[in-house]
C-alpha positions in Angstrom: -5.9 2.9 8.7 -5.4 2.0 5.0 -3.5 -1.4 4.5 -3.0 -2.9 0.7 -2.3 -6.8 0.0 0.0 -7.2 -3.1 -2.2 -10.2 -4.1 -5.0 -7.8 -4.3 -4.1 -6.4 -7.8 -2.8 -10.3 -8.7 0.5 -11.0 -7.3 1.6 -14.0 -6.0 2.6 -12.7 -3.0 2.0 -12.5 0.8 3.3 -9.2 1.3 0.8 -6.7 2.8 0.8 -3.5 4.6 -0.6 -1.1 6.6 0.3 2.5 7.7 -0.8 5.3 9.7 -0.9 7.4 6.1 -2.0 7.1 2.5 1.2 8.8 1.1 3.6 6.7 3.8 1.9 3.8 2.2 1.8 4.2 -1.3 5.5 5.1 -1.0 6.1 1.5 1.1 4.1 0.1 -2.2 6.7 1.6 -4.3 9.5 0.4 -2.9 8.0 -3.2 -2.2 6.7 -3.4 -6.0 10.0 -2.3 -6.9 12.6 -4.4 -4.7 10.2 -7.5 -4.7 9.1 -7.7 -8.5 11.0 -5.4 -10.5 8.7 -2.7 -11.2 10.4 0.6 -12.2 7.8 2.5 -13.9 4.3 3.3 -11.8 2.3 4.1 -14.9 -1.1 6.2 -14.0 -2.8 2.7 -14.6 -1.1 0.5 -12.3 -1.1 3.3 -9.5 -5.1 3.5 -9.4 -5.6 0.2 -9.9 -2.9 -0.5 -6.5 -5.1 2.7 -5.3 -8.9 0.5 -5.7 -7.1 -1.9 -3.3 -6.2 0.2 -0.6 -8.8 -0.8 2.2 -9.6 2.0 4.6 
């Protein structure tokens, strides 16, 4: 299953997840990066590097 730590790409944060589905997860990332830090715009760059620390 992949899961992703938000302190993986440098966050000060605890929040991690992990789901059943690489899209269902990315789009949990979204909306945590969003809600939690503000983050409106997923540039190309900040999705892979949130992508390189997706564990399978």
């Amino acid at each position: 299953m992949p899961r992703f730590n938000c302190k993986d790409i440098g966050m000060s944060c605890g929040w991690s997840k992990e789901s059943k589905d690489l899209d269902e997860l990315l789009n949990e990332i979204q909306r945590h990066a969003s809600e939690a830090h503000g983050i409106k715009e997923f540039t190309p760059e900040l999705i892979e590097k949130v992508k390189s620390a997706i564990r399978m």
